[in-house]
C-alpha positions as CSV (number, residue, x, y, z in Angstrom):
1,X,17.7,-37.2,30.9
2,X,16.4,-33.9,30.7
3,X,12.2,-33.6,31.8
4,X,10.1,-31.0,30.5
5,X,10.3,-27.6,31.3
6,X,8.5,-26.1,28.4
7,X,5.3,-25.8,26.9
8,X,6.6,-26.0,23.6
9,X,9.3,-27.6,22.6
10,X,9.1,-31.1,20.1
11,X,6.7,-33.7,22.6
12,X,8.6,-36.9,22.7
13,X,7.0,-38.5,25.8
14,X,3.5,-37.6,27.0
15,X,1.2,-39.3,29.9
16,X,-2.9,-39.6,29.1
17,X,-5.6,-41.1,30.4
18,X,-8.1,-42.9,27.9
19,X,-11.5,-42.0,28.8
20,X,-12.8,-45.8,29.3
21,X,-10.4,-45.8,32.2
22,X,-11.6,-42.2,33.4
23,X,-15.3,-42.5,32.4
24,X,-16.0,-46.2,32.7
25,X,-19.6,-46.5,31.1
26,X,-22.1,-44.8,31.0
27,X,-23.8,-45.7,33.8
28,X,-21.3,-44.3,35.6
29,X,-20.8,-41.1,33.6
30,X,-24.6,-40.3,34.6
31,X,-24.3,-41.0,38.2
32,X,-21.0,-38.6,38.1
33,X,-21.2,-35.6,35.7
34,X,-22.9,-33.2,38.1
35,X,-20.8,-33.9,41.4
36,X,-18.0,-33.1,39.2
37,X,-19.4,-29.8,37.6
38,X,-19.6,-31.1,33.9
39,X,-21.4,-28.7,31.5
40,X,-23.6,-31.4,30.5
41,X,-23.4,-35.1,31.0
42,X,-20.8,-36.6,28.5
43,X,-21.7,-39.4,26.4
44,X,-19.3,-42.4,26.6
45,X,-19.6,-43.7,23.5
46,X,-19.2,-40.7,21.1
47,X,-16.2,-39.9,24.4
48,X,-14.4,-42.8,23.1
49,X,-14.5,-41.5,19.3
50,X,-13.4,-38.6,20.2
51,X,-10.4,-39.3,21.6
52,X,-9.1,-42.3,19.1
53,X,-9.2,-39.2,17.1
54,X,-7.1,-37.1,19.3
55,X,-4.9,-39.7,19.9
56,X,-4.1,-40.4,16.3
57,X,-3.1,-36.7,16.0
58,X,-0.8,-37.5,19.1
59,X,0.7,-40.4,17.4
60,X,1.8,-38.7,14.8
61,X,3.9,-36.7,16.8
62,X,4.8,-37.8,20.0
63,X,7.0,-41.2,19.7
64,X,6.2,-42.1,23.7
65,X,2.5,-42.2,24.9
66,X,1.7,-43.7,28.4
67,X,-2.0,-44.2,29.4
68,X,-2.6,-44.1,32.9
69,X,-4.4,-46.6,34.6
70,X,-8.2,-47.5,35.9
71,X,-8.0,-46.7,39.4
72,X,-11.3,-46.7,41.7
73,X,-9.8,-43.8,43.5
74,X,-9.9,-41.7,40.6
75,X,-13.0,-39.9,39.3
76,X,-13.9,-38.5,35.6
77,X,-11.7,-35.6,35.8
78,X,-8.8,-38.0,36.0
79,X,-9.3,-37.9,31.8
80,X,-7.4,-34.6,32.4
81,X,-3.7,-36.0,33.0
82,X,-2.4,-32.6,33.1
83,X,-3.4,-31.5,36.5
84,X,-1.5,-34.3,39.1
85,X,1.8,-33.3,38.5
86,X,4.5,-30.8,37.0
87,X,7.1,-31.8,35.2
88,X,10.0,-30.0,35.7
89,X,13.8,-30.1,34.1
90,X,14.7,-32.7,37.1
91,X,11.7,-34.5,37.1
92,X,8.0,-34.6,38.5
93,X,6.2,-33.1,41.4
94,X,3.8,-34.5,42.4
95,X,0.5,-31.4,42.9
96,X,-2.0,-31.5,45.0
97,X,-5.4,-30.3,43.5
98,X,-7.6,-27.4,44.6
99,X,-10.3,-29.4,43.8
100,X,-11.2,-32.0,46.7
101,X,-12.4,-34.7,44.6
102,X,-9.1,-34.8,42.4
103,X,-6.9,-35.5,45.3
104,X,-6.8,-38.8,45.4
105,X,-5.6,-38.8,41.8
106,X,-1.7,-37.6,43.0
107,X,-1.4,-41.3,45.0
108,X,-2.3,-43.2,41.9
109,X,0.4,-40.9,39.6
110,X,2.8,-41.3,42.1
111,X,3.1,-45.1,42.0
112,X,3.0,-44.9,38.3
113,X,5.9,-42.6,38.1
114,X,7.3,-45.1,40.1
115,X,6.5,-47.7,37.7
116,X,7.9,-45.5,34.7
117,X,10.9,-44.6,36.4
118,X,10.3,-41.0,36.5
119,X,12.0,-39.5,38.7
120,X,9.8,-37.2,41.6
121,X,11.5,-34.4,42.7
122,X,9.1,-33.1,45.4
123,X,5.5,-33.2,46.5
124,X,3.4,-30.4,47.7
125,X,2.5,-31.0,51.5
126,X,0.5,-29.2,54.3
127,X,-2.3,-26.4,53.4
128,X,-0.7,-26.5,50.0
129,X,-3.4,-26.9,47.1
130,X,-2.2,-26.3,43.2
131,X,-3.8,-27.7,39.7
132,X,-0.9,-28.4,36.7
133,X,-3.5,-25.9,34.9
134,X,-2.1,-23.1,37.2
135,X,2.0,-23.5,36.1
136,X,2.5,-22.4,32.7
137,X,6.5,-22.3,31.5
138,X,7.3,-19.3,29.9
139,X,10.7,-20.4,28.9
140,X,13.4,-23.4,30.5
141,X,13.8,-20.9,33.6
142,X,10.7,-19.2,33.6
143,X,7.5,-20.2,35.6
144,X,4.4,-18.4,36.1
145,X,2.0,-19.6,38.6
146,X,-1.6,-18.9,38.4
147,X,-2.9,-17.6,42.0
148,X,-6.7,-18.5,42.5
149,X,-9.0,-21.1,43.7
150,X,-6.8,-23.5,42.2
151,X,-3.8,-23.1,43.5
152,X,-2.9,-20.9,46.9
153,X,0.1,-19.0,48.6
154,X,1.2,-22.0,50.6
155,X,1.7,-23.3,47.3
156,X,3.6,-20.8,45.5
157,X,5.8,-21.0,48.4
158,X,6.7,-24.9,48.4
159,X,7.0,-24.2,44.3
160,X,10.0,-21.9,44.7
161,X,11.8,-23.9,47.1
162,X,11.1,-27.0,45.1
163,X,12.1,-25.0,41.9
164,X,14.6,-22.5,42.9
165,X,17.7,-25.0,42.1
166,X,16.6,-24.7,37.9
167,X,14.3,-21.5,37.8
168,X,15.8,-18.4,37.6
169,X,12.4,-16.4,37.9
170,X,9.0,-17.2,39.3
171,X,6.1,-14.9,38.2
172,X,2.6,-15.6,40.3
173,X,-0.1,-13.8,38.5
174,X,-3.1,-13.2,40.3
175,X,-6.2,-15.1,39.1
176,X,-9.6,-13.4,38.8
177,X,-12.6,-14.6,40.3
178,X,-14.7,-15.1,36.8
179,X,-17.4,-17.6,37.0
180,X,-17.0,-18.8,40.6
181,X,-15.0,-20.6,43.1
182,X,-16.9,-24.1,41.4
183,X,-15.7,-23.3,37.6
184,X,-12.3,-24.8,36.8
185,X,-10.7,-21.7,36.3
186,X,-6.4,-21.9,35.5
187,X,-3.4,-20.0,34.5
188,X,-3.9,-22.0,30.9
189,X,-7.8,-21.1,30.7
190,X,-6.4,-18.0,29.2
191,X,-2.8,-18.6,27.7
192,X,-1.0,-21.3,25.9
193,X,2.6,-21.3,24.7
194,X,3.0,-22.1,20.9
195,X,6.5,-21.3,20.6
196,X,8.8,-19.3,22.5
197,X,7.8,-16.4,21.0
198,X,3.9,-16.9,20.2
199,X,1.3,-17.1,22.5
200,X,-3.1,-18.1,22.4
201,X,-4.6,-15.6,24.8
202,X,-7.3,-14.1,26.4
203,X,-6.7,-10.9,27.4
204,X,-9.8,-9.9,29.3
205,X,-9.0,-12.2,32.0
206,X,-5.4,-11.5,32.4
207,X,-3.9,-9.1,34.5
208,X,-2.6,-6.2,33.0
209,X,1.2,-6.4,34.6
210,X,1.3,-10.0,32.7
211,X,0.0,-9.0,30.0
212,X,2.8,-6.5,29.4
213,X,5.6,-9.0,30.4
214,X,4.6,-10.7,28.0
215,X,4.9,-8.2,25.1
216,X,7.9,-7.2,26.9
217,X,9.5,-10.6,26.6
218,X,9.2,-10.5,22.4
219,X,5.6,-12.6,22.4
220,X,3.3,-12.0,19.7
221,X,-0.6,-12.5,21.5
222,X,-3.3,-14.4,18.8
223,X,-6.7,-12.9,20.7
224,X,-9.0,-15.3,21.7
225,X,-12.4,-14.0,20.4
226,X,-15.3,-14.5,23.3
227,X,-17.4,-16.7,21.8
228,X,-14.3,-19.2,20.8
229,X,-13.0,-18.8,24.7
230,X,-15.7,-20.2,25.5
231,X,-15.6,-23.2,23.1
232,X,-11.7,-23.8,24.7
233,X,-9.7,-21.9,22.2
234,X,-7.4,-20.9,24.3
235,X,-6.4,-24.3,25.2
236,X,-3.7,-25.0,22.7
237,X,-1.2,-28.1,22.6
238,X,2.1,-27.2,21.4
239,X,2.9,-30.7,19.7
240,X,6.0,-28.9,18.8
241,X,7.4,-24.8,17.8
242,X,4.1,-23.9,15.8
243,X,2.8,-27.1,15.5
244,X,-0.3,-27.8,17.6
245,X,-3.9,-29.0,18.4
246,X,-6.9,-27.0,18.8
247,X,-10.5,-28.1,19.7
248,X,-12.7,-27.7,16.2
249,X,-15.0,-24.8,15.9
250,X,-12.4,-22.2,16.9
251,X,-12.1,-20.7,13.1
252,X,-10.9,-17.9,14.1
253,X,-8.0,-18.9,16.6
254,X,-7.5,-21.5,14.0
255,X,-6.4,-18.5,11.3
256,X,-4.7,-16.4,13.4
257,X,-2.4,-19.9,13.9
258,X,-1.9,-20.3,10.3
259,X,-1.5,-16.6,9.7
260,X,1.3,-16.8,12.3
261,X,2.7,-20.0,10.3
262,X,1.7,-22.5,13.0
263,X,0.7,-26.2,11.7
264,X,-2.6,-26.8,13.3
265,X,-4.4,-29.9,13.9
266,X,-8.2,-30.4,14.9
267,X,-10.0,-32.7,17.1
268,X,-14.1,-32.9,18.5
269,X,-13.9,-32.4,21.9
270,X,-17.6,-31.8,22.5
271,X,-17.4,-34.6,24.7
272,X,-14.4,-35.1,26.1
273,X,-13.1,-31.5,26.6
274,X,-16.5,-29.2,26.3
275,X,-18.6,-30.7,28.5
276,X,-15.3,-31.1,31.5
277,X,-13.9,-28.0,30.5
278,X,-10.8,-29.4,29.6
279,X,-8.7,-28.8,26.3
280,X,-6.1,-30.8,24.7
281,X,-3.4,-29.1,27.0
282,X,-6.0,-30.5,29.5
283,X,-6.0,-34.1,28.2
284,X,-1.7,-34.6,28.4
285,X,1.0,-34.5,30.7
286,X,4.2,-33.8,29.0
287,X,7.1,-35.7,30.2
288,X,9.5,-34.8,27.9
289,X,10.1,-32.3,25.2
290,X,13.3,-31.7,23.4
């Protein structure tokens, strides 16, 4: 079987994490929000509605959903399956995240692959720290690798050995400092592949060299507006070529999409993406696109 190694191609198998596994309660949601740098602490209940909402969208689409487990080891941010692990066209490596208290999260995805039968490829060892969020494929051979507080050189480094058998090119773009070393800042915060040619960005925060790879490569750039960065309209889930989810309340992402002849479908995420800074690219770990 061939694993993912695209951002957009048709999702046929994707790994989540439902929030009453990630969240818990509420009681435990108010105890947690602020160690884990929430915008505001979530609220469980309306968390839950939320994402039956998102996942029906999924189901739609995606003929293979598997939730991850409860594990005590893992904290809220665990909601965001995406980060753990990269799939790749061989299989899985398994990350290790920038952010301290999302470590322990690669143990429990590693015995679940295990439990799938998915196969894992490699794991990042030593000083090596890098988020999912960071590694965006351009195409099948083509991996860019956000450099910031995410993800480091040590890294990049294990990434093209563990890679260099299936990519033919890996770009690391420089990340910029923004709001902070605490603010969860990746590669996706300011681009997400809709198709092969058609990309969600932010140009403000990218560097200038990637910018113009991109244009150079044939990809058309829809402009995140400011305001609608900020509500996570740059975080687009290709569901397939031009078919995709956005967070609601990003109008005018949401036009340039259909101007552009994308399919797009809306979620709330006030609660479980807004307030963790997480999207719906956030919320899913593609296994397997085709």
């Amino acid at each position: 079987m061939t694993y993912c190694s695209s951002m957009y191609r048709s999702l046929e198998r994707v790994i989540v994490k439902h929030p009453k596994d990630a969240f818990i309660s509420q009681e435990h949601v108010s105890n947690e929000w602020k160690k884990f740098n929430y915008i505001e602490e979530p609220n469980f209940d309306e968390a839950l509605k939320e994402y039956q909402d998102f996942i029906s969208i999924l189901e739609q689409h995606v003929p293979h959903i598997d939730y991850l487990p409860f594990s005590s080891a893992a904290g809220l941010d665990s909601l965001y399956a995406h980060d753990p692990v990269k799939l790749t066209s061989e299989g899985a490596i398994i990350l290790k995240s920038g952010k301290a208290l999302r470590q322990p999260e690669a143990n429990v995805y590693r015995q679940f692959l295990k439990e799938k039968d998915i196969p894992i490829i490699g794991e990042l060892t030593g000083e090596a720290v890098a988020d999912g969020g960071d590694l965006v494929w351009l195409d099948e051979r083509t991996l860019a690798v956000g450099l910031g507080y995410r993800t480091n050189e040590e890294a990049v480094r294990q990434l093209k050995e563990l890679t260099a058998r299936f990519v033919d090119e890996l770009i690391v773009v420089p990340l910029p400092h923004d709001q902070g070393e605490e603010e969860c800042l990746h590669l996706m915060s300011f681009i997400s592949m809709v198709d092969h040619n058609l990309a969600v960005v932010h140009s403000r925060l990218m560097p200038v060299f990637f910018r113009q790879l991109l244009i150079k490569r044939g990809i058309q750039l829809i402009e995140v507006p400011d305001d609608e960065y900020t509500g996570l309209g740059c975080n687009v889930l290709a569901l397939a070529p031009r078919v995709c989810v956005i967070v609601s309340g990003n109008d005018g992402t949401k036009q340039q999409l259909l101007d552009a002849g994308a399919v797009v479908y809306e979620y709330k995420g006030h609660e479980i993406s807004f307030k963790g800074t997480g999207g719906p690219t956030c919320l899913t770990c593609p296994v397997v696109r085709s």
